[in-house]
N, C-alpha and C positions, 0 to 999 in steps of 0.2 A: 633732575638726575639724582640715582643713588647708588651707592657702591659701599660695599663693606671691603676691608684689607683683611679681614681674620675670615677662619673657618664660620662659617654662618649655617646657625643651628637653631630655626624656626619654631616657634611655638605656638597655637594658636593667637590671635589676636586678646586681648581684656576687656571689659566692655570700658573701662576706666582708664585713660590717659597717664594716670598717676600708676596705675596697677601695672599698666605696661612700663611702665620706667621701674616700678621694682622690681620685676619679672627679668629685666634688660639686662646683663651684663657690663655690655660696654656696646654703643651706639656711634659707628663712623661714618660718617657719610660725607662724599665728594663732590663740591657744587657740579664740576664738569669734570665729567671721567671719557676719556676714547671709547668707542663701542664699535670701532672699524666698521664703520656702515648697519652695522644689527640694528634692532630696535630694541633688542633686550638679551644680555648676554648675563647668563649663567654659569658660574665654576663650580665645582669643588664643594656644592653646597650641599650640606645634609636637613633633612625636613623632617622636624620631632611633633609630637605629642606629650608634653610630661616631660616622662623620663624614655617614653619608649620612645624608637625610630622610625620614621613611615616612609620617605623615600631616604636613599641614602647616597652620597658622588652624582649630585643632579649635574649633568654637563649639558647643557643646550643655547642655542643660538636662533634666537628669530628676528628673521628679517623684515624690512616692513612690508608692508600689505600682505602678510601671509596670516592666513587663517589657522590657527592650531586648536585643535580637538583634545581636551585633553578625560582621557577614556580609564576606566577600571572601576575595580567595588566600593560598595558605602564602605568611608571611615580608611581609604588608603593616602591620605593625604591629596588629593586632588585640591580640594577648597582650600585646606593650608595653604600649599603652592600658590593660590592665586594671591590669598591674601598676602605671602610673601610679597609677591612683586609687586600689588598695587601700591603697599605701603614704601618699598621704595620708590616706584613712580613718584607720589606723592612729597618724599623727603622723608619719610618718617622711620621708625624705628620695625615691630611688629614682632621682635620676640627676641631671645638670649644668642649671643655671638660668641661665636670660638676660637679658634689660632685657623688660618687660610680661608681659601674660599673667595669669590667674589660673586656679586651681583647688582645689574648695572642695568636701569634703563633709561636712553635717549634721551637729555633732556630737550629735545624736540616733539616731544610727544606726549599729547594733554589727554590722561587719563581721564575715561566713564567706566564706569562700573554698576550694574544690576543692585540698588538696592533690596534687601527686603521688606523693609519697611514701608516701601511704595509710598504714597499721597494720602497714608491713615489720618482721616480727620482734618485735610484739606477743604476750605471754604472756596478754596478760587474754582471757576471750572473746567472742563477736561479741556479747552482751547487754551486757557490763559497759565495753567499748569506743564502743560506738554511744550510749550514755547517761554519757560522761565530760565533751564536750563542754556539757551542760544542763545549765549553770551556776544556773540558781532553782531546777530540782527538787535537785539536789545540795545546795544549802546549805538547802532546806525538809527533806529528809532527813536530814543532820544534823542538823537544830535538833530536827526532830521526836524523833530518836534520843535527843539529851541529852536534853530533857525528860521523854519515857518512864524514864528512869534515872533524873533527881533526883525524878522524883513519887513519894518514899518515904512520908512521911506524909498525902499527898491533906488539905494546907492550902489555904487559900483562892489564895494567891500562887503554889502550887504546878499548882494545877489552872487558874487563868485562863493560866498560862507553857504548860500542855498543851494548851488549846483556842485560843489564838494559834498555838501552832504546828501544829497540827491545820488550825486557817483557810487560814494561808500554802498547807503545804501539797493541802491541796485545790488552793487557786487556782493552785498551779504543776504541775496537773496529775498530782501523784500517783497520785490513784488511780486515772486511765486511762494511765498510762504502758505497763503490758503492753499494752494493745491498739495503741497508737500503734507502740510496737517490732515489735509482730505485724505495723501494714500496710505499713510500712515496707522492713521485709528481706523478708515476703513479696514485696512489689513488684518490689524487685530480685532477685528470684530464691531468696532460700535456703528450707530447709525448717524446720520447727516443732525438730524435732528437733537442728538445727544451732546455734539459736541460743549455748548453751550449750558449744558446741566452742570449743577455740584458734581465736584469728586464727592463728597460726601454722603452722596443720594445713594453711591456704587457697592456691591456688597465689595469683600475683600479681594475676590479673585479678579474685579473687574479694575477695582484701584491698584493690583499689581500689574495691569495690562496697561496703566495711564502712566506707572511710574515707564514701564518698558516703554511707550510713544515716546516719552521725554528724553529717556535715553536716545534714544535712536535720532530723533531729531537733534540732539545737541553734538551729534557728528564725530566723537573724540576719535582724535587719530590712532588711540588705544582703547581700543572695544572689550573688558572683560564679562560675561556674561557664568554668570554660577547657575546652573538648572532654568535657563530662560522660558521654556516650554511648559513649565509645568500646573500653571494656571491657564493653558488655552488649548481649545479643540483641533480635532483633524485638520480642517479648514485653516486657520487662525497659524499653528503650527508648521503647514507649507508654504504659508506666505511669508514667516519669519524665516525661515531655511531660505528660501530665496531670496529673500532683501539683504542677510547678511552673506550670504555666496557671491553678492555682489559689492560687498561692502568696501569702500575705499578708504579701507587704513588697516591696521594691524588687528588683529580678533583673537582673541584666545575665550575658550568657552569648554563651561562642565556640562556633559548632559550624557541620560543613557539612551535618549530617543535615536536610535540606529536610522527612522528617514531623514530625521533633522540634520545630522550631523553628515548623511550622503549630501543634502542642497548645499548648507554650509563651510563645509571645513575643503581645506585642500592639503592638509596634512594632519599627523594621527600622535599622541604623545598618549603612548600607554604606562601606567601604572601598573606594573605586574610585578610579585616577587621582592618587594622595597626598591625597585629599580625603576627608572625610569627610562622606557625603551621608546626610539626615535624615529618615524613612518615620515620623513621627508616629500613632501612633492607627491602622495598619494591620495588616492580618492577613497572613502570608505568602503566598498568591494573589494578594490585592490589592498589595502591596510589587513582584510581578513585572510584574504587567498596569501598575503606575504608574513603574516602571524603563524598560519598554517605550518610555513613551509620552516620560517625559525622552530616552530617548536619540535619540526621533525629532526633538526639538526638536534634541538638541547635533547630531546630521548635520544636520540645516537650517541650523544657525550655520558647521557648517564648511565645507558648500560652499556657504554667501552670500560667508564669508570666503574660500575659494579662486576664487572671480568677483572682488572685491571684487582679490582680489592679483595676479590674472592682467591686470584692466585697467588697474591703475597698473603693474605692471611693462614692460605694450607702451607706456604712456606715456611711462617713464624710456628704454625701448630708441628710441622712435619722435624724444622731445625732446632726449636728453640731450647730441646735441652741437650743438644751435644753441643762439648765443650767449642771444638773447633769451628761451630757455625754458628754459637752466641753471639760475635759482631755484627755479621750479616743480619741477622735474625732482627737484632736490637734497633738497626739502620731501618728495614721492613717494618719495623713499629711505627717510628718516627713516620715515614713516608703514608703507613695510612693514617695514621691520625692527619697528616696534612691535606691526604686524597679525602678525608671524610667530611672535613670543611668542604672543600671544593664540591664535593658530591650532594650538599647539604645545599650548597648554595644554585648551584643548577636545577636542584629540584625545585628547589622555588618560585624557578623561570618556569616550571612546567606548571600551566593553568588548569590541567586536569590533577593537579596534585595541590590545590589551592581548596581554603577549607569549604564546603557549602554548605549553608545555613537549612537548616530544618526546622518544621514549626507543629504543633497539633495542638489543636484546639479544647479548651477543657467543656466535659463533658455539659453538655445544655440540663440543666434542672427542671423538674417538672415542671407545667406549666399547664392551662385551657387550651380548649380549643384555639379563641382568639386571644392569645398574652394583649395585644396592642391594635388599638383603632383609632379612628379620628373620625366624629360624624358630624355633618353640615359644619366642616371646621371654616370659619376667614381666619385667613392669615397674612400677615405682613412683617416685614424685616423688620428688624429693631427700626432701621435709621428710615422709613419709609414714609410718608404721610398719605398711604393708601392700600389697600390690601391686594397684596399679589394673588392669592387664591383664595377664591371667593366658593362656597358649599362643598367643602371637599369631604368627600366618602369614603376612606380608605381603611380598611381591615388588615390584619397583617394576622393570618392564618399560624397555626402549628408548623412546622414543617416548609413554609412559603421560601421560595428564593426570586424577589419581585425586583426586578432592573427598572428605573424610572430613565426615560431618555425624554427630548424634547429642545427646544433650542436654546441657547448661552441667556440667563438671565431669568427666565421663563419661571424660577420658583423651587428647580427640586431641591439644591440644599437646605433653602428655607422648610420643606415639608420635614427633612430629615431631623431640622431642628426643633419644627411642631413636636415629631414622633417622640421624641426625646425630651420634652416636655421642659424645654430653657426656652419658649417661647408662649409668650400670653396670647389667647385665640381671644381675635373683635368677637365671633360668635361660635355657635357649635359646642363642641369638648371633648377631649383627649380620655379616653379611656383605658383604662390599663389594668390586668389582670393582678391581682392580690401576691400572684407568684412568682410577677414579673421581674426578670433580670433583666437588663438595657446594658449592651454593653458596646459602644460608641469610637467609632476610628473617625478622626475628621481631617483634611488636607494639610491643616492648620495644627493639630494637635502637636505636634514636634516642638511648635514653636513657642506654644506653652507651657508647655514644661518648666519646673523651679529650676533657673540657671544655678543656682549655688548650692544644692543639693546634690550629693553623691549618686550614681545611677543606680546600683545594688540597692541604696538605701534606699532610695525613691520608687521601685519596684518592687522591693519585697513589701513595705509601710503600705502603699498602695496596694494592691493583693490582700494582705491581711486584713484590711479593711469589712471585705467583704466574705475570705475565706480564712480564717484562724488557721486551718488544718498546712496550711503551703508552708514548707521548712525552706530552708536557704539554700539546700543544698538542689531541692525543686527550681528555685530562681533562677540558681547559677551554671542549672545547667538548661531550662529553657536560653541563657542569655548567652550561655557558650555556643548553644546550636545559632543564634542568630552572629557571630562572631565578634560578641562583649565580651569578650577573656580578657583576663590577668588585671592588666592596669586599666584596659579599658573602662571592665568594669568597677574599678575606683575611680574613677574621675568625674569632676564636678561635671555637671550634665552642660554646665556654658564651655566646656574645654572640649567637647565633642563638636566632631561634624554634622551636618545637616543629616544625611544619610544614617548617621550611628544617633543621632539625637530619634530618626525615626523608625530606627530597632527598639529603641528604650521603649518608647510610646506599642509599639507592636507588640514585645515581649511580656508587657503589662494589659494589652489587649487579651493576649493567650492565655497568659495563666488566670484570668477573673473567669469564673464559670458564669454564662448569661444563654438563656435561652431564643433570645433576641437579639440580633447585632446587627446596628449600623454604619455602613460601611460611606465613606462622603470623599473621594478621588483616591482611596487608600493607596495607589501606585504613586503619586507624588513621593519624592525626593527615599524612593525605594530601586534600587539597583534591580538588575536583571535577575540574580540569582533570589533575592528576596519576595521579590513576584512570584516566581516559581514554588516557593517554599510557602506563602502564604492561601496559593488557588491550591498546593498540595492540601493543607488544612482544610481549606471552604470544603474540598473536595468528599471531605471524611468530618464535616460538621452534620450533624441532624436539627440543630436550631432554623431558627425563621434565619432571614438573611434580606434587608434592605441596601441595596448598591447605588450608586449613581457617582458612574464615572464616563468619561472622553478615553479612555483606554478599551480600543473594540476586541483584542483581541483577550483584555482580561474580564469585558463582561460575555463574551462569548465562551471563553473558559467554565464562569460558572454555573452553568445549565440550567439555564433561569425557569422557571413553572407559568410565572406569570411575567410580564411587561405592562408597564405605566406609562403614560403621555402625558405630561404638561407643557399646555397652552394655552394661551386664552384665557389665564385666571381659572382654569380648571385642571381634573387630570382624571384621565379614562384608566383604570387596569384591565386588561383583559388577561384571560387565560390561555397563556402560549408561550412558545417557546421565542426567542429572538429569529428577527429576518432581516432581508436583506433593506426593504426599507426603512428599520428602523435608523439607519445608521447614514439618511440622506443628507445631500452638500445643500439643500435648502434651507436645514433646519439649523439657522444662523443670525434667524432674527434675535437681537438683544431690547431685554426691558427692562428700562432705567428702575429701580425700588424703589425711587422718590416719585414718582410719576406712578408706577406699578401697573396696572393693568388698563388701557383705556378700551371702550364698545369697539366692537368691529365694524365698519360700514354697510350698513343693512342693505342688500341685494335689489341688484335694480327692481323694480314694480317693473310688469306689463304697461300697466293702464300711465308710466309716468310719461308726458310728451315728449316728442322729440324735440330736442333743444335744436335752436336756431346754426347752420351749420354758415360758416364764413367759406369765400372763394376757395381757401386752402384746403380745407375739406371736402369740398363736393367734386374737388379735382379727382381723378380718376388713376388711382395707383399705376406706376407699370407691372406688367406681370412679370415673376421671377424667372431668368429665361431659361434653359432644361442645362446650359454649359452651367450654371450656378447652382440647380440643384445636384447635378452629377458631384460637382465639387464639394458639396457640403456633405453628399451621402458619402463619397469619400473620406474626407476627412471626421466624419464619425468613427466609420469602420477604423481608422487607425487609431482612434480616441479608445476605443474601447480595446483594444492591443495596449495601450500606453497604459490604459486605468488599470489592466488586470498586474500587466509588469508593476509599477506603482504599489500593487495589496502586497507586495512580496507571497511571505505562506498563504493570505486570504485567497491567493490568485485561482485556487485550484477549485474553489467555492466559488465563483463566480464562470467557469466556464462553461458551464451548460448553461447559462444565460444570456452570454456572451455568443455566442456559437449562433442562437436564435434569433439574437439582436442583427448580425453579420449576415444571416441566411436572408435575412427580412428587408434591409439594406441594400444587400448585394443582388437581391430580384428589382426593388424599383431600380436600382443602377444598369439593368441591362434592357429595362422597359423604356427607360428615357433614354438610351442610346439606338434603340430602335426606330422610337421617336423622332429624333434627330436625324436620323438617318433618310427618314419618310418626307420629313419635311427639307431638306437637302436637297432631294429627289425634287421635291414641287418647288423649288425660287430655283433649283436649274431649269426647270420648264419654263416657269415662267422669264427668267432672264431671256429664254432664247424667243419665247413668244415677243417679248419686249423689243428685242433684236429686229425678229419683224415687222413689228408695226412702225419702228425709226425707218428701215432700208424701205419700205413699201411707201413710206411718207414720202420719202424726197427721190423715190421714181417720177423721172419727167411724165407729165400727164398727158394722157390720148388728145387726140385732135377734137375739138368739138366739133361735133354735125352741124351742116351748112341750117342757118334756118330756116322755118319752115315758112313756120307767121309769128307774129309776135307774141305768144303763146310760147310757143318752143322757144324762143331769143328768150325770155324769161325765165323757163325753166333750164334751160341751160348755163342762163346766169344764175341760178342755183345748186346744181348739180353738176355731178360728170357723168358722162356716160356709162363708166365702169360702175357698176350695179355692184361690182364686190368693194367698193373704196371706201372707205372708214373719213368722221368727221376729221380725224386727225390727218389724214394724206390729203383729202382738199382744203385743208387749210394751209396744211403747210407747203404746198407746191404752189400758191396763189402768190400773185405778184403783192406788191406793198400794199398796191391801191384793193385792194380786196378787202372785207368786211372789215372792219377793223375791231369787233369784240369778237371774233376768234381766237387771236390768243390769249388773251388770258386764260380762254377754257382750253387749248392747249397745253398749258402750263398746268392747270388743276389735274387738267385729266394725265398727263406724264405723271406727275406726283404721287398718284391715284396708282397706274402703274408700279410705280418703283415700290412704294409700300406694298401693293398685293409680293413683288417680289421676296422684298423682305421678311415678309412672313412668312 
C-alpha cells in the first residue's frame, strides 16, 4: 500500500532510481492506509508533465474486480496516471509531491503490469518464460520437488511433508498449468509446436506477445495494461478483450481500440479537457451515447454563458461612463472576468472544441520509374538461423501504394527491412535508384528515439539532415499541428508519453521529403485523431507507399494499386485493389524466425498405396442426421448477423455478401425440412405397418384341417392354412414345443423392422 498526505503532483517516471529521488520532493508513504473496501482510491490529485498540467483534481475510486478503460488522446496523461498508481502499488515514489491530495492502493493487491521491454533477448523458451512470473506454482514446485527427493524411507513425517506438498500444489494449479499455457499463447497466436522454442528466435512483436502470456498467467489481482493490443492482429486482439472481460481482479487499461475495449472494460475514465471524467458501470456503447448527451449539456452551459457575457458586456460598454452607474459597471467587470474563466474552462470539456492534429506530407523528389526493388532476394531476420523468404521479386514502381498482408510471422516486416536496406540478403540484391529518398516509420520507432534529447531539437537536427532548406519555424509548426506545443515541445523526448514520443517520430517522418516511404504498423501507440490526420496525408502523397499493417480499416483507407501475399517463404504481388479475402481469420499461422520457413508437405501421389486401415477406420461413419444439419445452417445464418454487427462501419461492405450467404442457407434449410417432413411421413407408416405385423402375430391361429395322409399331417406341421400369414405370426402363435430356431429369427427380423422404422 501507498498513500501520500500532500497534494500529489506526478511527473513522469526517470529512467534512474536516483533521478527520481531528485526529481522528488518529499516522498510519504503509508505501510497500511484504509481504502474503505476500494482497490484504489484517488484525491485531490493533480497529474503534471514538467511544469505543465495534464489531468487536474483526479477524484476516483475503484473498486475491485472492476475493469476501468481509461480513454482520450496521445500525450493527455493517460500513461502518467498509470504510472502513478503502479508506483504506489509497488511502495515507491514516481514523481514530485505538494500540500493535500491523497493516493492509496489496497495493500491486498499484487500488482502486474505490461512491460515494454517484453523477453528482449531471453534464452529460456516461450513455456519456461511465460510460467517464471507464477510465483505459487513456482514455489509448490519446488517444494513438491524437494519432497519427492527427501521421501527416501516413506516414514510417517516423510510421507505427510509429500501430501502437503502434493495439496499446495494441486491448489496452485499444477496440475492444469499445460492447459492454461495451451489457452493462453494459443490465444495470442503461437502454435503447439512453438511453445518450446527460444524467446530469442521471436522477432519483437512476437516477444511483446510472450511478455503479455506471462502477464496474464501470473494472475495479479491488479491488472495494468498500457496499449496491450498493439503488437497483435484481429484475431489475437478479440481473444485478449475476452480473456480480460473475464478477468478476475482489478484491470485498469490504456488503449484506443474501440472493440477491445467493448470485450474488456465495464467502465470508461475519460481524459478530456485536463479533467478526468467518470463512466461508472457502463459498457463502451453506452459510455458514447452518455458522452453524447454530457456534452450536450456542456454546449447548453456555454452558450447560456456566452448570452450571460454578451449582456453584461453591452451593460459595461452601454454604463461605464456615466458617473452614477460606474459602481455597477465596475462589479459587471469583475463578474465577467470570473464568467470568462468559467467559460474557458467548459469549453474545454467540449471535444469538438479540442485541438486536432494535421499532417502533409513533403513533397516526393524526383525519382525513376522503379526508385526501389529487390530481385531473387533470401532473406532472414537478424536472430534467425534460416531464411524466411527465399527468391523474392519485388519492384516497388513510381507512384505504387503496395499493402503486403499474410499471416503473423510469415516475413513482411523482415521484407520492409530488406527494402530499407538494414538487412544483409543470403542471395539476390536490393536495388535502388541513384535518386532515391527512403523514408521509413517502423512500429518500434518511438522507442528509439534519443531519450535525452530535446524533441524540437531532435526534429529540426534530423530534418536538416537531409533538407538544409526547413527553418524552425517549419518544425514548430508541422509539431504544433500534431499537438507538440509549448513545453511539450521542450521536453526531453524520455519525459514524453508513448503516444507524444510517436508524434515526434511522425512529425520527423513529415517534414523529410522521400519519394519512397515505408510504412511497418504506423497505427501503433497513434490515437484516433492522429490516424485520421496521417491517411489525410497518404491521401495527398504521390510517392510510392509500402504498408503493412493488422489495422483493416487503415489499409483499406489507403487505396492500395497493388496487394502482396507472404507465405511459404515467398510473396506474390498482384495488381488490385484490397478484398474481402484478404483480411481472412485463417491467415493466423505463425513462423518461429529461428526455424523460419520449413517445405510444405507434398500432395498426396495417385499411385501412393493405400495404407493399411485398423478396425476403427473401416468402421462405417454415422450419417449426420437433417435435425443437425437444420441446426448448424441456423446457427450460420445467425453467425453471419453477429460477424457483420462485430465489422461495426465495415458492416455495410459486407452486406451484399451476407445477404447471398443467408439466401444460400436459408434454401438448404427449408429443403431439409421438407425432407424431414417426408421421411416423418414413412416411420409413421411404417410404425403402423409394424403395429400390424405384432397384432396379426398373436391372433389365435385357425384350426388346422383334419388330415388327410401323412403327407398333409407333414405339411400342416409346417404351415398354416392361412396362405396370407407371415413367418413371424406362425412363429409367434406356436406353442413352446415348436421349432425352437424360430426365434431368434424372430428377434433379428423385429429388429429389422424397428430400424426400417427408424429410418
Amino acid at each position: 500500500a501507498a498513500a501520500t498526505r500532500a497534494r500529489s503532483v506526478f511527473s513522469p517516471a526517470t529512467p534512474h532510481p536516483a533521478a527520481a529521488a531528485t526529481r522528488a520532493r518529499s516522498v510519504r508513504m503509508a505501510a497500511a492506509v484504509d481504502t474503505g473496501g476500494a482497490a484504489i482510491v484517488v484525491k485531490g490529485v493533480d497529474v503534471w508533465a514538467g511544469d505543465s498540467p495534464l489531468i487536474l483534481d483526479v477524484n476516483w475510486s475503484v473498486m475491485p474486480n472492476e475493469r476501468w478503460a481509461i480513454h482520450g488522446t496521445n500525450g493527455c496523461g493517460k500513461s502518467t496516471l498509470l504510472r502513478a498508481i503502479s508506483a504506489a502499488a509497488i511502495g515507491g515514489g514516481g514523481g514530485r509531491l505538494a500540500d493535500g491530495g491523497q493516493l492509496v492502493v489496497s495493500s491486498s493487491l499484487r500488482l502486474g503490469m505490461l512491460e515494454q521491454t517484453a523477453v528482449s533477448g531471453a534464452d529460456t523458451t516461450v513455456r519456461e518464460e511465460v510460467v517464471s512470473r507464477m510465483e505459487r506454482y513456482q514455489a509448490a514446485k519446488a517444494a513438491l520437488d524437494s519432497a519427492v527427493e527427501s521421501c527416501v524411507l516413506g516414514t510417517d513425517e516423510e510421507l505427510e511433508c509429500l501430501e502437503a506438498a502434493q495439496s499446495e500444489y494441486a491448489a496452485a494449479g499444477g496440475y492444469e498449468i499445460e492447459a492454461r499455457i495451451s489457452k493462453v499463447l494459443q490465444g495470442l497466436g503461437f502454435e503447439t509446436e512453438e511453445f518450446d522454442a527460444p524467446c530469442s528466435s521471436f522477432s519483437g512483436g512476437w516477444q511483446m506477445r510472450i511478455g503479455l502470456a506471462r502477464l496474464l498467467l501470473s494472475e495479479p489481482e491488479l491488472l495494468i495494461m498500457d496499449e496491450p493490443t498493439n503488437h497483435l492482429d484481429a484475431a489475437a486482439r478479440r481473444w485478449l478483450g475476452d480473456y480480460v472481460g473475464a478477468y478476475q481482479g482489478t484491470v485498469l487499461v490504456v488503449s484506443h481500440d474501440a472493440e477491445f475495449l467493448r470485450r474488456a472494460s465495464n467502465s470508461i475514465a475519460e481524459v478530456a479537457g485536463g479533467r478526468l471524467e467518470l463512466y461508472k458501470s457502463v459498457t463502451y456503447d453506452k459510455f458514447l451515447e452518455e458522452r453524447e448527451e454530457r456534452q450536450a449539456r456542456v454546449r447548453a452551459t456555454v452558450e447560456a454563458q456566452e448570452r450571460e457575457r454578451k449582456r453584461m458586456q453591452d451593460f459595461i460598454d452601454r454604463m461605464g461612463a456615466k458617473a452614477s452607474k460606474a459602481t455597477q459597471a465596475k462589479d459587471r467587470q469583475g463578474k465577467l472576468e470570473r464568467l470568462a474563466k468559467q467559460q474557458a474552462a467548459a469549453k474545454a470539456l467540449l471535444i469538438g472544441q479540442q485541438r486536432r492534429p494535421s499532417l502533409t506530407l513533403a513533397a516526393p523528389p524526383p525519382c525513376g520509374m522503379t526508385p526501389l526493388a529487390l530481385a531473387g532476394a533470401d532473406i532472414r531476420h537478424p536472430l534467425g538461423a534460416q531464411d524466411i523468404i527465399t527468391g523474392a521479386d519485388l519492384a516497388v514502381a513510381k507512384g505504387m501504394r503496395l499493402i503486403l498482408r499474410g499471416p503473423n510471422g510469415a516475413g513482411k516486416s523482415t521484407i520492409l527491412k530488406a527494402l530499407a536496406g538494414s538487412l544483409r540478403l543470403g542471395e539476390g540484391q536490393r536495388v535502388a535508384d541513384e535518386r532515391l529518398e527512403l523514408g521509413v516509420f517502423a512500429q518500434d520507432l518511438a522507442q528509439e528515439l534519443p531519450q535525452d534529447v530535446v524533441a524540437f531539437e531532435y526534429v529540426s537536427q534530423t530534418v536538416r539532415r537531409t533538407d538544409g532548406t526547413v527553418t524552425d519555424e517549419r518544425c514548430r509548426a508541422v509539431m504544433g499541428a500534431l499537438g507538440l506545443v509549448g513545453d511539450k515541445a521542450a521536453r526531453s523526448i524520455g519525459d514524453l508519453s508513448g503516444g507524444e514520443k510517436a508524434r515526434v517520430a511522425l512529425a520527423t517522418f513529415c517534414l523529410t521529403p522521400c519519394n519512397v516511404l515505408l510504412l511497418d504498423e504506423p497505427t501503433n501507440h497513434l490515437d484516433v485523431d492522429a490516424i485520421a490526420a496521417l491517411l489525410d496525408a497518404i491521401g495527398k502523397y504521390n510517392g510510392a507507399l509500402v504498408v503493412v499493417s493488422h489495422d483493416r480499416a487503415f489499409c483499406e483507407a489507403i487505396d492500395a494499386t497493388h496487394v502482396g501475399y507472404v507465405a511459404d517463404g515467398k510473396v506474390l504481388v498482384e495488381e488490385r485493389s484490397l478484398r474481402q479475402s484478404d483480411f481472412s481469420e485463417l491467415d493466423r499461422g505463425v513462423v518461429n524466425v529461428a526455424g523460419a520457413v520449413s517445405a510444405p508437405p507434398p500432395p498426396p501421389s495417385l499411385a501412393e498405396p493405400e495404407r493399411t486401415r485398423g478396425p476403427q477406420d473401416s468402421a462405417p461413419k454415422p450419417p449426420e442426421s437433417l435435425e443437425d444439419k437444420i441446426a448448424a445452417a441456423e446457427a450460420a445464418i445467425e453467425a453471419l448477423g453477429a460477424e457483420r454487427a462485430s465489422c461495426g462501419e465495415e458492416g455495410a461492405l459486407l452486406a451484399e455478401l451476407e445477404e447471398e450467404k443467408r439466401g444460400a442457407l436459408q434454401a438448404e434449410v427449408e429443403a431439409w425440412r421438407a425432407e424431414l417432413e417426408e421421411r416423418a411421413a414413412q416411420r409413421k407408416a411404417a410404425e403402423e405397418a409394424l403395429e400390424k405385423v405384432f397384432n396379426r402375430g398373436f391372433e389365435p391361429p385357425p384350426p388346422p384341417p383334419p388330415p388327410s395322409s401323412a403327407s398333409s399331417v407333414a405339411t400342416g406341421q409346417q404351415g398354416s392354412s392361412s396362405p396370407g400369414s407371415s413367418l413371424i405370426g406362425r412363429a409367434s402363435c406356436r406353442p413352446c414345443g415348436g421349432n425352437s430356431k424360430v426365434g431368434p429369427k424372430l428377434k433379428v427380423a423385429t429388429a429389422a423392422l424397428y430400424s426400417e422404422a427408424a429410418g
